[in-house]
C-alpha positions in Angstrom: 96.4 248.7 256.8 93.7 250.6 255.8 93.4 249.6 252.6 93.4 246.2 253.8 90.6 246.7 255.8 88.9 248.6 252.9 89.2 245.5 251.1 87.3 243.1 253.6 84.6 245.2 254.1 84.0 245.3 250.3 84.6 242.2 250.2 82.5 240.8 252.7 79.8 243.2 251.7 79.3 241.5 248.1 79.2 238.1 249.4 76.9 239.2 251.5 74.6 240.7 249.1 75.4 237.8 246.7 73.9 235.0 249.5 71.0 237.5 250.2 69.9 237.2 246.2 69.7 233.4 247.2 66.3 231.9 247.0 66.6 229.6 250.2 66.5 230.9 253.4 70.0 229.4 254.7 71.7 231.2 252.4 69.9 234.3 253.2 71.0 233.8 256.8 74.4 233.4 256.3 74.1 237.1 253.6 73.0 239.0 256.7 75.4 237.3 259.1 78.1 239.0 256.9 77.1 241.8 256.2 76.7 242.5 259.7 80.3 241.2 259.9 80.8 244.2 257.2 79.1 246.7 258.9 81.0 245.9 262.2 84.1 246.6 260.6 83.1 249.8 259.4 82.4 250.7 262.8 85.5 249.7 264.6 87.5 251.2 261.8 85.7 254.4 262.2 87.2 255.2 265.7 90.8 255.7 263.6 92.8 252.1 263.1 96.1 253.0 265.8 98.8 250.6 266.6 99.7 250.3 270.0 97.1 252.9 270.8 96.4 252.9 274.8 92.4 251.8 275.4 92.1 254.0 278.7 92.7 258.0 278.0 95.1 259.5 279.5 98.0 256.6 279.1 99.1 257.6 276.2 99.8 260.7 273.6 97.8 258.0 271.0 94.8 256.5 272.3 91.9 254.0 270.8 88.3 255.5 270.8 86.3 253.7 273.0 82.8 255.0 271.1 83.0 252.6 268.4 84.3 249.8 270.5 81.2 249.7 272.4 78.7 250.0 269.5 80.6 247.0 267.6 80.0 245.1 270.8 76.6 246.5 271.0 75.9 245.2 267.3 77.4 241.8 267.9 75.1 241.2 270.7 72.0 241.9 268.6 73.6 239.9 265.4 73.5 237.1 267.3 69.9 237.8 268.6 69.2 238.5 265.0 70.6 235.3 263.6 68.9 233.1 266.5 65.8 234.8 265.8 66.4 233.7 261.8 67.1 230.3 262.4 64.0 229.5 264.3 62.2 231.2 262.0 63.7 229.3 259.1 63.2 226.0 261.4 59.9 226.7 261.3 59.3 227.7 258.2 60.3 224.7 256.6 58.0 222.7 258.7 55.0 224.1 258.5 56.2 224.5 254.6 57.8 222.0 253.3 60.4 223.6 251.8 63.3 226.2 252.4 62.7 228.8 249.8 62.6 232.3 250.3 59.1 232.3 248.7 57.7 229.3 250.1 57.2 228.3 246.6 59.1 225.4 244.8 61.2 227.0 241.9 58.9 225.6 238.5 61.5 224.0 235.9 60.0 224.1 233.2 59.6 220.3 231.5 56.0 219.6 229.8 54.9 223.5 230.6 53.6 226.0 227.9 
């Protein structure tokens, strides 16, 4: 199980970086979005991944820590705030723009330029 987990933080993590290298800003979004994802996982797999573990102490010989629990919730609150925030900012930007590149700058092609 943990290796399974291993694998979709990594994996999540490079897709993540791969849409941050993007040069429009939707992709962007969507980079931080999962790595955020990623990071959450780290989190909640920190606190020991238990089958069947009791969430109150005291139940059970095998308990769930509540510590990372709360910070992943904690950190999903403020991704969302974070991703809001990014939206609107990327609404914006491509108004007062034109376009919805990273830069603000149309990528040059090329034709008839020395």
């Amino acid at each position: 199980m943990e290796t399974l987990v291993a694998i979709c933080i990594g994996f999540l993590t490079s897709c993540g970086v791969f849409l941050m290298l993007r040069g429009r800003t939707f992709p962007v979004m969507m980079g931080l979005t999962m790595l955020s994802y990623a990071v959450n996982l780290f989190i909640f797999s920190s606190g020991r991944l238990t089958l069947r573990g009791a969430a109150v102490l005291g139940n059970s010989d095998h308990y769930a820590d509540p510590l990372p629990q709360a910070l992943v919730l904690t950190a999903i609150v403020i991704g969302f705030a974070m991703t809001a925030f990014l939206v609107i900012l990327a609404i914006r930007a491509r108004a007062d723009l034109g376009n919805d590149h990273v830069d603000g700058k149309l990528p040059e092609t090329g034709k008839g330029q020395r």
